[in-house]
DOZA-206874 format. One line per 2 residues: number of its first residue (from 0); their letters; for each residue z negated, y negated, x negated of N, C-alpha, C. Coordinates in Angstrom, 3 decimals, always signed. Layout:
residues N
NUM	A	Z:Y:X:Z:Y:X:Z:Y:X; ... $
END
This chain:
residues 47
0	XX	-231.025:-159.037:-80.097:-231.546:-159.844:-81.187:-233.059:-159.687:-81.287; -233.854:-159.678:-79.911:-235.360:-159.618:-79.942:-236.027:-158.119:-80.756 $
2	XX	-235.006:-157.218:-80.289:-235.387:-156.074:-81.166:-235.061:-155.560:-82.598; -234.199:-156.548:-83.091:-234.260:-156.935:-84.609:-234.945:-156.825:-85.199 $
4	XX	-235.830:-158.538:-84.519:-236.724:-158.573:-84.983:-238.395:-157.765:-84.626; -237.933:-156.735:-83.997:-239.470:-156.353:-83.425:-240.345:-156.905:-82.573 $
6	XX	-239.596:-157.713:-81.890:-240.241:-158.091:-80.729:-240.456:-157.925:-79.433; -241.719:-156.931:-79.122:-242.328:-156.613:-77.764:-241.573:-157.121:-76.463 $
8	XX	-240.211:-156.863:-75.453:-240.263:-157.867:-74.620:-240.914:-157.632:-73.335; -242.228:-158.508:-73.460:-242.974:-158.294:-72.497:-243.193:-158.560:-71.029 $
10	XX	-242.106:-159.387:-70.476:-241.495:-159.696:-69.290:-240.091:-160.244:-69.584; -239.185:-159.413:-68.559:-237.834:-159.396:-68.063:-237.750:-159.681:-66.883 $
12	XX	-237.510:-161.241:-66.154:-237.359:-161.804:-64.869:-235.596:-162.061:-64.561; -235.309:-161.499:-63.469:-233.663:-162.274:-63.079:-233.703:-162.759:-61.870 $
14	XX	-233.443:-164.003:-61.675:-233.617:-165.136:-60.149:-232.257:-165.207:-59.729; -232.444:-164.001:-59.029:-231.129:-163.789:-58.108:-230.140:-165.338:-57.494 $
16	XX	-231.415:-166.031:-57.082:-230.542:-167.343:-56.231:-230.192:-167.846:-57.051; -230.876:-168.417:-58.651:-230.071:-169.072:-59.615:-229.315:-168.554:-60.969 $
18	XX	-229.340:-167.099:-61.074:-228.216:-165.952:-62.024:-228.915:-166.326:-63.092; -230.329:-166.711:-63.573:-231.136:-166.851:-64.961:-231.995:-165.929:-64.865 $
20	XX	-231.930:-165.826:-66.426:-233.085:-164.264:-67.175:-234.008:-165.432:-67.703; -235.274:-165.030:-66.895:-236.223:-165.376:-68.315:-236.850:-164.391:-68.925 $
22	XX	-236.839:-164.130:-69.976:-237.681:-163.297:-71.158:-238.829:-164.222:-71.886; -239.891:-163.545:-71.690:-241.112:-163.203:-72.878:-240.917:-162.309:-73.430 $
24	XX	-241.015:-162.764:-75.182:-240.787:-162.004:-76.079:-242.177:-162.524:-76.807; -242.561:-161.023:-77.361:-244.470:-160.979:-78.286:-245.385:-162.376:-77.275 $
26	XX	-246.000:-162.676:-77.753:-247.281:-163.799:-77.099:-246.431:-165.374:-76.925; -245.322:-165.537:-77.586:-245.067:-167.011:-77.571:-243.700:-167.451:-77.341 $
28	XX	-242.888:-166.640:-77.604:-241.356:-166.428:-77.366:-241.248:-166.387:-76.069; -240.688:-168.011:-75.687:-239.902:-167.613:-73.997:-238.286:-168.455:-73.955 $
30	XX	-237.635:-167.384:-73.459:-235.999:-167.960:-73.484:-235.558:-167.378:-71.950; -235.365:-168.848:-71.812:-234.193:-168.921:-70.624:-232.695:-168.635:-70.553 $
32	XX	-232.008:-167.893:-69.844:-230.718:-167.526:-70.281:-230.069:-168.289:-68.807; -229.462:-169.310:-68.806:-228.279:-169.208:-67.438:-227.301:-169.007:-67.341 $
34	XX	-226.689:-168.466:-66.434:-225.292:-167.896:-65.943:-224.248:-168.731:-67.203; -224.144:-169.716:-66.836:-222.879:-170.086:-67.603:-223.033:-171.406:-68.623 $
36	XX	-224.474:-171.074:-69.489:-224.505:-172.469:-70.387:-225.407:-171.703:-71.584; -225.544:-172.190:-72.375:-226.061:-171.644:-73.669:-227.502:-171.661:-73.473 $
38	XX	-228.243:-170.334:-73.978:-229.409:-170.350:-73.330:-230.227:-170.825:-74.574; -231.483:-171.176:-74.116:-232.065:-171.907:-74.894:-233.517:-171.812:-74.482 $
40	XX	-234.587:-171.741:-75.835:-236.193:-171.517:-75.987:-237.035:-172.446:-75.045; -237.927:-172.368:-74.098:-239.168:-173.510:-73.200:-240.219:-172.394:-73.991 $
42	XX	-240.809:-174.329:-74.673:-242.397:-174.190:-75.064:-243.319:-173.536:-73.980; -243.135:-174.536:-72.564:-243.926:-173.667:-71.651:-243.455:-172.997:-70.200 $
44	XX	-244.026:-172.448:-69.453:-243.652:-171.595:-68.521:-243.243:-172.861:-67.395; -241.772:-172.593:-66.899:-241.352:-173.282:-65.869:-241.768:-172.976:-64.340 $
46	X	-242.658:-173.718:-63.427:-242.947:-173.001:-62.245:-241.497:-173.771:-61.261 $
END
């Protein structure tokens, strides 16, 4: 979908212990993906 729209993805993270992708997509786009629930957009970076 990100390359649809032309969007740069500028970090691709996968946290082995908890089975989630986070992606940065262009400067402001960040989506969390988890294993088994509908993934969904954070305004800001989760530490």
């Amino acid at each position: 979908m990100l390359s649809n729209y032309y969007r740069d993805v500028q970090l691709f993270r996968f946290d082995e212990r908890t089975g989630e992708i986070y992606i940065l997509a262009g400067e402001e786009l960040q989506i969390i993906v988890p294993p088994n629930q509908p993934w969904r957009f954070i305004n800001e970076i989760e530490f």
